[in-house]
C-alpha positions as CSV (number, residue, x, y, z in Angstrom):
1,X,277.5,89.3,43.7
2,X,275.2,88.3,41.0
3,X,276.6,86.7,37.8
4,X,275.5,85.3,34.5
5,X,276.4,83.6,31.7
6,X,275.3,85.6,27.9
7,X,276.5,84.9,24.1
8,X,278.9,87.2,23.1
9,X,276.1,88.5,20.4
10,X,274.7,90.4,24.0
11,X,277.8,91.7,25.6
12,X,277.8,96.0,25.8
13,X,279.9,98.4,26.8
14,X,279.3,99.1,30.2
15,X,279.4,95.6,31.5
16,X,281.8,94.1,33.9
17,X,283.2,90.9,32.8
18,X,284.0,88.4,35.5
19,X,285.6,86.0,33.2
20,X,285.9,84.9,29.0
21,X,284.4,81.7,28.0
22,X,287.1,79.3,26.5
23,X,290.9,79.1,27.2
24,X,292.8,82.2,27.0
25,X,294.8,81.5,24.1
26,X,291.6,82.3,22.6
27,X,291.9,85.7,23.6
28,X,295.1,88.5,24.4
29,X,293.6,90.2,27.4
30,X,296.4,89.8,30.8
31,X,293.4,89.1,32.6
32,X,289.5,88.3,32.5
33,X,287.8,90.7,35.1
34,X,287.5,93.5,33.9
35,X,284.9,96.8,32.5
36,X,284.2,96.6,29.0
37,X,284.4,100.3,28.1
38,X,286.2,99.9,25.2
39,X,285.0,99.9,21.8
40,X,288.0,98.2,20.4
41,X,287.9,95.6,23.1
42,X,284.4,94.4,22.2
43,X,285.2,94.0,18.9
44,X,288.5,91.7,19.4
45,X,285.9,89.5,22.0
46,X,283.5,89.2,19.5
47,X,286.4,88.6,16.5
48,X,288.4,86.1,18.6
49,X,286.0,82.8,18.9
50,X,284.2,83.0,22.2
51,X,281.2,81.8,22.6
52,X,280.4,82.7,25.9
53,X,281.1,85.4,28.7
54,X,280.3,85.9,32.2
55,X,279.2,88.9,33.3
56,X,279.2,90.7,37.1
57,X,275.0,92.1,36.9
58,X,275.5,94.2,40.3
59,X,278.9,95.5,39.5
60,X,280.3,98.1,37.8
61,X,283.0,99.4,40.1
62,X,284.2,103.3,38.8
63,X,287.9,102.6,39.6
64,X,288.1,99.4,38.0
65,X,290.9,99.9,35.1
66,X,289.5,98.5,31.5
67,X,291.6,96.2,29.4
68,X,293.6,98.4,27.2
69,X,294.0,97.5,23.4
70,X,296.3,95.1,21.9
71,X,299.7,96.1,22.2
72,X,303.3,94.0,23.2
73,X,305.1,96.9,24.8
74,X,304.7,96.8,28.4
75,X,305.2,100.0,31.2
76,X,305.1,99.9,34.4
77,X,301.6,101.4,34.7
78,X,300.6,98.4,33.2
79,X,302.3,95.8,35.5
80,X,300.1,93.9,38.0
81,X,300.4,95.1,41.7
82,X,304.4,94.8,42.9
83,X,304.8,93.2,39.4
84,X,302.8,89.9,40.2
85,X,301.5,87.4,37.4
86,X,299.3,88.3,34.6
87,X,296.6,85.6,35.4
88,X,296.6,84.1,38.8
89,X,296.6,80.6,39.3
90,X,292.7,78.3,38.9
91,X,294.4,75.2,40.6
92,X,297.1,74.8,43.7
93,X,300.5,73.9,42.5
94,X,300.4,70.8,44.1
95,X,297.1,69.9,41.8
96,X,299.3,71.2,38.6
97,X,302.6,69.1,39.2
98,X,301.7,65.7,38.6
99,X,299.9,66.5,35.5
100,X,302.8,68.7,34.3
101,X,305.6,65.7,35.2
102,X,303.0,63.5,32.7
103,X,302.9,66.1,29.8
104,X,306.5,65.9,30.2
105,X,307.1,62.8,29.7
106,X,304.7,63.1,26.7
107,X,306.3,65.6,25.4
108,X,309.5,64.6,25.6
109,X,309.2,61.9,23.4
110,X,307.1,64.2,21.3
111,X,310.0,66.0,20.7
112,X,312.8,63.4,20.7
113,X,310.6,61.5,17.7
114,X,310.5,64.8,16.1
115,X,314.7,65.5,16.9
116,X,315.3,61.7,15.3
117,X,313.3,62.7,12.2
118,X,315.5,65.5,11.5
119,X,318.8,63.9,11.9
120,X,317.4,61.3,9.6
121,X,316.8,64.1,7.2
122,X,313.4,64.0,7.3
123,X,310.8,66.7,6.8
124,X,309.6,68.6,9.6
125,X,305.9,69.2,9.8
126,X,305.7,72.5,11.4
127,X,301.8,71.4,12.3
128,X,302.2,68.6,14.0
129,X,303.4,70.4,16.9
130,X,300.7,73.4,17.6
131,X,298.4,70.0,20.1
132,X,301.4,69.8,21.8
133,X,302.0,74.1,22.2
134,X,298.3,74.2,23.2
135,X,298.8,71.5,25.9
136,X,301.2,73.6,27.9
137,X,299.2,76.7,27.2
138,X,296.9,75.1,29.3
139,X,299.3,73.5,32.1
140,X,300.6,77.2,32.3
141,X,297.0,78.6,32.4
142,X,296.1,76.6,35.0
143,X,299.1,77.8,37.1
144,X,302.3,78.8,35.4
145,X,304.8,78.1,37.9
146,X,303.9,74.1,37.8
147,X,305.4,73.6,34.1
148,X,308.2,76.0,34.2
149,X,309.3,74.3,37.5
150,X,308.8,70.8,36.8
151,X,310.6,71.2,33.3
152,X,313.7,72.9,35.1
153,X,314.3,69.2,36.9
154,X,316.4,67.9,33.9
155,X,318.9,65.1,33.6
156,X,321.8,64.9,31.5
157,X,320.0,62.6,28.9
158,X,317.2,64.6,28.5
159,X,318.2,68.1,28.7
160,X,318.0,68.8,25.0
161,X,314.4,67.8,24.6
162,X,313.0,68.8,28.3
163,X,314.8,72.4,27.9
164,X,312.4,72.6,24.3
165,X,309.0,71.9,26.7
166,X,310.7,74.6,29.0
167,X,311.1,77.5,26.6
168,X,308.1,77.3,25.5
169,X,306.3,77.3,28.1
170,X,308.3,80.4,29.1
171,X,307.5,81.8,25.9
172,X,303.9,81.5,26.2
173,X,303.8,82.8,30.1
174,X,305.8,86.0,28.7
175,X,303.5,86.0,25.8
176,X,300.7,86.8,28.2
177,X,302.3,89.2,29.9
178,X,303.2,91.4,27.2
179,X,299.8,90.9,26.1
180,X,300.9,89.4,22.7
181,X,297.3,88.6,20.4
182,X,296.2,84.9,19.9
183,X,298.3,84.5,16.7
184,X,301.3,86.0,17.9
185,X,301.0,83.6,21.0
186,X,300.7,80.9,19.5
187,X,304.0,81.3,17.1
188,X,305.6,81.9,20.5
189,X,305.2,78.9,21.9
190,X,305.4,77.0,18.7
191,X,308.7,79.0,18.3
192,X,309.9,78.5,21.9
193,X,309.4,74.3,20.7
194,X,311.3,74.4,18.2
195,X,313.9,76.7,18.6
196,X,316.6,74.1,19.2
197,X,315.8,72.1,16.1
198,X,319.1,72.7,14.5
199,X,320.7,71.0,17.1
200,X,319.9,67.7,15.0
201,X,322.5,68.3,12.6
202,X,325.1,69.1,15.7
203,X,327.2,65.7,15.8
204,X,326.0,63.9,19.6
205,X,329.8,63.8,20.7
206,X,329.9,68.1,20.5
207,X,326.3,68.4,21.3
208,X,326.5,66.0,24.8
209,X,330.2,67.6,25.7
210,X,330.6,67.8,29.6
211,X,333.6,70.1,28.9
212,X,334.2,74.0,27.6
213,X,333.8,72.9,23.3
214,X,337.0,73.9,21.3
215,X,337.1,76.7,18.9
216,X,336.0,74.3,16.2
217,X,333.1,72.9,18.1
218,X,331.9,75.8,19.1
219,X,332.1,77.3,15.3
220,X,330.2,73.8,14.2
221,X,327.4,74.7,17.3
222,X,326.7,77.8,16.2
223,X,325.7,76.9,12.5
224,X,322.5,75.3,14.3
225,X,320.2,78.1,14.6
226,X,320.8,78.8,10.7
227,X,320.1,75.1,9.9
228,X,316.8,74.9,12.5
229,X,315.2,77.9,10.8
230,X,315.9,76.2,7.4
231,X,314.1,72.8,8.9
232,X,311.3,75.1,9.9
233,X,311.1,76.5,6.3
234,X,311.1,73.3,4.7
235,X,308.5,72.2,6.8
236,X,306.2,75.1,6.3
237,X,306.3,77.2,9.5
238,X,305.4,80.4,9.9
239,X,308.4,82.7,9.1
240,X,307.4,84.1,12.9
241,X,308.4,81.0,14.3
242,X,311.5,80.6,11.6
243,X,312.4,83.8,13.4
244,X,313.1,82.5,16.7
245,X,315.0,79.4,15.8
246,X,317.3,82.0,13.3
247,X,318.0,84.6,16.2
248,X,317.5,83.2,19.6
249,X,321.2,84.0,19.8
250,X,321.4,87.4,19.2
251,X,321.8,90.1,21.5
252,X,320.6,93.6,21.6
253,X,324.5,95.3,21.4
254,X,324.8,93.0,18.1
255,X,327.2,90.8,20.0
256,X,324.9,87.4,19.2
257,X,325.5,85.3,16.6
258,X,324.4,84.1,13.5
259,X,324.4,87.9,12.2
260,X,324.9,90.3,14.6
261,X,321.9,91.7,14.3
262,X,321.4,95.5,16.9
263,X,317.9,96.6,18.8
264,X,315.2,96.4,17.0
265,X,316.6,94.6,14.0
266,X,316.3,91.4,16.1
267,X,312.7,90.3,15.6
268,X,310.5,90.4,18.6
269,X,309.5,86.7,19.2
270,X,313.3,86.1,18.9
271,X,314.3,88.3,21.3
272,X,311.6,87.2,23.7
273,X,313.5,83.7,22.7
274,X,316.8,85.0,23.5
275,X,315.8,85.8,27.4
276,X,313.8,82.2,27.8
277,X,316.5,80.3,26.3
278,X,319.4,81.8,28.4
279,X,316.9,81.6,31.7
280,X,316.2,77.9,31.0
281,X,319.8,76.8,30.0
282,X,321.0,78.7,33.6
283,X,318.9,77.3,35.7
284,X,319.0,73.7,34.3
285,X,321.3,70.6,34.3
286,X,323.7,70.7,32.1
287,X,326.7,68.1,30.8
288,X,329.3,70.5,31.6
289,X,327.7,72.8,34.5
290,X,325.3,73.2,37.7
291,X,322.7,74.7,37.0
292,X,322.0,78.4,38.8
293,X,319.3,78.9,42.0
294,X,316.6,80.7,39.9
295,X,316.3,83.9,42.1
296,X,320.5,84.3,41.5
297,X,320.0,83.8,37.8
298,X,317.4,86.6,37.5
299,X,319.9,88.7,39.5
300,X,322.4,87.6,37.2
301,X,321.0,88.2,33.7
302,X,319.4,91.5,35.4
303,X,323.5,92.6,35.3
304,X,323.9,91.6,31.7
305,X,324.0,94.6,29.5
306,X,323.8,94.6,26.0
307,X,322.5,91.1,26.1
308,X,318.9,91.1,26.2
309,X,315.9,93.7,25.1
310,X,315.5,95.6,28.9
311,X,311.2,96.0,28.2
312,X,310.9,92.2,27.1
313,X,313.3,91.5,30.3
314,X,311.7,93.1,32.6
315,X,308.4,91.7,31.5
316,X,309.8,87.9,31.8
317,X,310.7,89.0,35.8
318,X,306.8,89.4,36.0
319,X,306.0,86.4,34.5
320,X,308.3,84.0,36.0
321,X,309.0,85.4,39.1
322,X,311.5,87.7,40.9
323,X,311.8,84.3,43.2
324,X,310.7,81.3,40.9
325,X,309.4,78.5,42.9
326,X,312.3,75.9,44.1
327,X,314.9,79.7,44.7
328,X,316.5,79.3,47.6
329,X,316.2,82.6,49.7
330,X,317.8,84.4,53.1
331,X,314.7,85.9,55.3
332,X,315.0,88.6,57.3
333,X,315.2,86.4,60.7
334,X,318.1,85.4,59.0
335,X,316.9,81.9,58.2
336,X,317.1,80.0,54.5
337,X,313.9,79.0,53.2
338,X,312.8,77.5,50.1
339,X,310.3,79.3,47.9
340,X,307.3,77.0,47.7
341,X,304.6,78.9,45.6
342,X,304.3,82.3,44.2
343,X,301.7,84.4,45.8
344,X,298.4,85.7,44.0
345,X,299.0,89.3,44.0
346,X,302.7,89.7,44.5
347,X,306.1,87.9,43.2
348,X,307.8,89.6,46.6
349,X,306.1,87.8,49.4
350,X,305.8,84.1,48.1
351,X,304.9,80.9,50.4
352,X,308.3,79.3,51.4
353,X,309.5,77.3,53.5
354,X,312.7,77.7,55.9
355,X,315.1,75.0,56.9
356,X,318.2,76.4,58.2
357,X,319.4,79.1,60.2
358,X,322.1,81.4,58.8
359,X,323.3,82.3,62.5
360,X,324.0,78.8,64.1
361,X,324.8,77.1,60.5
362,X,322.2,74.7,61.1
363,X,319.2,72.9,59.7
364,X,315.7,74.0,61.5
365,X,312.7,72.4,61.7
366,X,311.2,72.8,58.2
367,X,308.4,76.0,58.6
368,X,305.9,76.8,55.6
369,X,305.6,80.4,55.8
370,X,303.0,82.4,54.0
371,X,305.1,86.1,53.7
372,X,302.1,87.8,52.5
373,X,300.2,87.4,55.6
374,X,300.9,90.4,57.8
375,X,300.9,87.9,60.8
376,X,303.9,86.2,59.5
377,X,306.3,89.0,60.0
378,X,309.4,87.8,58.2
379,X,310.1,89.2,54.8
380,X,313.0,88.2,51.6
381,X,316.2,90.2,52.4
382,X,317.5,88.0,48.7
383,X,318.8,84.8,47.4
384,X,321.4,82.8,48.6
385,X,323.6,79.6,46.8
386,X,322.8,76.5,48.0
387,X,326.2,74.8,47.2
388,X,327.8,77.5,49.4
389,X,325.4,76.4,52.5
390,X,325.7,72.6,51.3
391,X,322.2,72.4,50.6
392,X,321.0,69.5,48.7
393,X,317.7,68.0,47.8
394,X,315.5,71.4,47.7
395,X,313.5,70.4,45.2
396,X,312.3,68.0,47.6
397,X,310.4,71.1,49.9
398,X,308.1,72.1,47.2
399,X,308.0,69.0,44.4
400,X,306.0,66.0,46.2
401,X,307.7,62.4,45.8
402,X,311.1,63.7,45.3
């Protein structure tokens, strides 16, 4: 296979692009292989600020599916094979975890400065924040699953600010796969940062309650996504982002809350916000809850009707993961494993690991299993709850140093 490297002032229809030039925020294609026989496709690449592409010389395969135009709305024609990940990974997610534990911890006190500044009544500036949005555009680039996992492993003192790094990071691995343009990604995850800002004006003792809140403290909470979108105004966001912050509690039967707002009415970054922000807060520590296996929370929210927008749902399963790395899952020679990684070209045979059988009730000699190798002949029957098993410490199978 012969490539090269041309300016973008060279690129024709006709060619097969092996990859875009640049990170892909520059750009809203799901992926970056692919025929260029679309007129409207040249002209976003050559509109969008890359420099540089790289082209396959010898190739120009007649089944290979062009890039379709911008558009958010996802079918199921458009899904990668048995609804895998829009981009696959460029680095192992061993490689990706320690540098997403350290933007993390960056992060977090990003966003703690930024929480303090706003309970001191301080202006927000909206801008500050887009280094910190692109920073985990990139962790999630380089695999997705690294971030998003990493960021589930609150603590109590930390769950406010860590859950911020984790919905956006959601938001912008969703963003991709409903093929949102460059602008529109980039509110997402700026949106997806800041959607909790409100919470600054929530007094600490309601905000850090380990138990169910009363009426009144539950009233006082929900005045927080009217006061974060006002912060964001003040501080010049775009009204995109404002969006998310206002209506990351609604839901799609006009149940949510601040205004009840049905379908369509809810804007589209918000209701992208509204599935994130439940999926994080579920699967996180929490001061008055265990968090949920992730596989069992997907399950769950599957179940929920009325809650969430079903296309923008269904799209997040592909992004994240039908079983997110960390799910504990039964096999089908009835043995619990942990899932490890998520496999390049499907998110139904991932690496995992087992460690206990379901028959004898006891712990097996820890086996990394690759499913999607046809020589490994064991396949995911569904998740199981690791309190009911007694299972501790799984994090421990697939996070190194735990």
């Amino acid at each position: 296979m012969s490539i090269k490297r041309i300016p973008v002032s060279k690129l024709r229809l006709g060619m097969y692009i092996h990859r875009l030039g640049g990170n892909w925020f520059l750009h809203p294609f799901w992926r970056s292989n692919f025929l260029l026989d679309s007129p409207a496709d040249l002209k976003v690449i050559q509109r969008c600020g890359i420099s540089d592409v790289w082209i396959v010389v010898d190739k120009n395969e007649p089944g290979s599916r062009p890039a379709t135009e911008i558009g958010w709305m996802l079918s199921s024609s458009d899904a990668a094979p048995d609804g895998g990940l829009s981009a696959a990974p460029t680095v192992t997610l061993a490689e990706e975890v320690e540098h997403a534990r350290q933007l993390c911890l960056g992060a977090q006190d990003q966003i703690l400065s930024m929480f303090d500044e706003a309970r001191m009544g301080k202006a927000i500036n909206a801008r500050s924040a887009v280094p910190l949005v692109q920073q985990i555009a990139d962790s999630v680039e380089r695999h997705p699953q690294a971030l998003l996992s990493v960021a589930r492993l609150k603590t109590q003192d930390n769950c406010t600010y860590l859950h911020s790094v984790a919905v956006c990071a959601l938001m912008l691995a969703l963003a991709r796969q409903l093929r949102l343009d460059y602008r529109l990604t980039q509110l997402a995850g700026l949106g997806g940062l800041m959607h909790d800002l409100g919470k600054a004006a929530i007094p600490l003792d309601i905000l850090n309650k380990p138990g169910k809140l009363t009426d009144a403290e539950f009233k006082a909470m929900k005045r927080h996504p009217a006061r974060g979108a006002a912060m964001l105004r003040e501080g010049g966001a775009d009204p995109a982002a404002q969006a998310v912050a206002m209506h990351h509690h609604e839901k799609i039967n006009g149940k949510g809350y601040p205004d009840g707002l049905v379908a369509d009415a809810i804007p589209l970054l918000a209701r992208m916000g509204a599935v994130c922000d439940v999926y994080d807060a579920v699967t996180s520590v929490r001061p008055y809850k265990d968090p949920w296996n992730p596989a069992e929370a997907m399950r769950q929210m599957a179940r929920w009707e009325g809650h969430f927008d079903r296309p923008i749902f269904e799209a997040f399963v592909k992004a994240v993961g039908i079983y997110p790395v960390g799910s504990l899952v039964r096999l089908k020679s009835q043995r619990l494993a942990v899932v490890t990684d998520v496999g390049p070209d499907t998110l139904l045979t991932p690496c995992v690991t087992a460690i206990y059988s379901a028959e004898t009730h006891a712990s097996v000699a820890p086996e990394p299993l690759d499913l999607a190798d046809p020589a490994c002949g064991d396949s995911i029957l569904g998740p199981e709850d690791p309190d009911a098993w007694q299972l501790k410490n799984l994090d421990a199978y697939w996070l190194p140093n735990v």
